[in-house]
N, C-alpha and C positions, 0 to 999 in steps of 0.2 A: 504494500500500500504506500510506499513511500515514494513512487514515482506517478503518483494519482492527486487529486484534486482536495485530497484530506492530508497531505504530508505535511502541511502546519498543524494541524492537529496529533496526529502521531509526534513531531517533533516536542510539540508542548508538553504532551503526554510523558515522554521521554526524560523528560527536565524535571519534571514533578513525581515521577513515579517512588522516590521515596514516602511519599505520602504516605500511599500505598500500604505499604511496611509499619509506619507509625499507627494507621488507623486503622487496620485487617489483619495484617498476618505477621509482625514482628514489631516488640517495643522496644524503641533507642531514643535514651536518656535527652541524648540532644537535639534530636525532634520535636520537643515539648516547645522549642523555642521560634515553629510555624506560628506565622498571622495565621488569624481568620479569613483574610484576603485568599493569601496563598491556599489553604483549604478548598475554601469555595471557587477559587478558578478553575484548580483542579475538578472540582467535580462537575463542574460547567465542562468541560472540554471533554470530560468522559460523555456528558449526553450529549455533547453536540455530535462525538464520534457516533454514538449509540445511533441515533438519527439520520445520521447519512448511511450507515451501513444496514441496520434492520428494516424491512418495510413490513409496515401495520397491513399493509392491503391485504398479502400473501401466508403474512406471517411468518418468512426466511427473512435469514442474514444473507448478503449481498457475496458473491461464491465467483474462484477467477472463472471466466470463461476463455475457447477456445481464439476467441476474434481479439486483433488487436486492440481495437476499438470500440466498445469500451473493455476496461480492465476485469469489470466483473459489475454483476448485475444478480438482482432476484431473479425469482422463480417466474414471477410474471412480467419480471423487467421493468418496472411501474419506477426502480432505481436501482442506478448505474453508478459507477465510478470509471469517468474518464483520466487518460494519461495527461501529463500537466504538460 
């Protein structure tokens, strides 16, 4: 996905992903020292991800396909992820 039209989103994801760790599945000491901000961007940028990749219509996650054009799409194709 990182050469598709979400790779700022992945990137952000990327940068934040200790969250992650602090807030699910590993506690470190010096985590505690997250804003609120930081927090909630984070989790802002997982639905935004969430959003471009799931479609409500179908009910799939967005899967590569064989065409160059777009990179990957649902089941009903109703959404795509185009190459950037």
């Amino acid at each position: 996905m990182s050469k598709t039209e979400v790779k700022d989103l992945i990137d952000q994801i990327d940068q934040l992903l200790f969250i992650r760790n602090l807030l699910g599945c590993h506690y470190n000491e010096w985590a505690e020292s997250l804003s609120d901000s930081e927090v909630k961007q984070f989790a802002k940028t997982i639905q935004e991800l969430y959003d471009k990749t799931f479609c409500e219509k179908c009910n799939t996650w967005i899967s590569l396909t064989n065409l160059k054009n777009p990179v990957a799409e649902c089941r009903c194709r109703h959404m795509s992820l185009n190459k950037v």
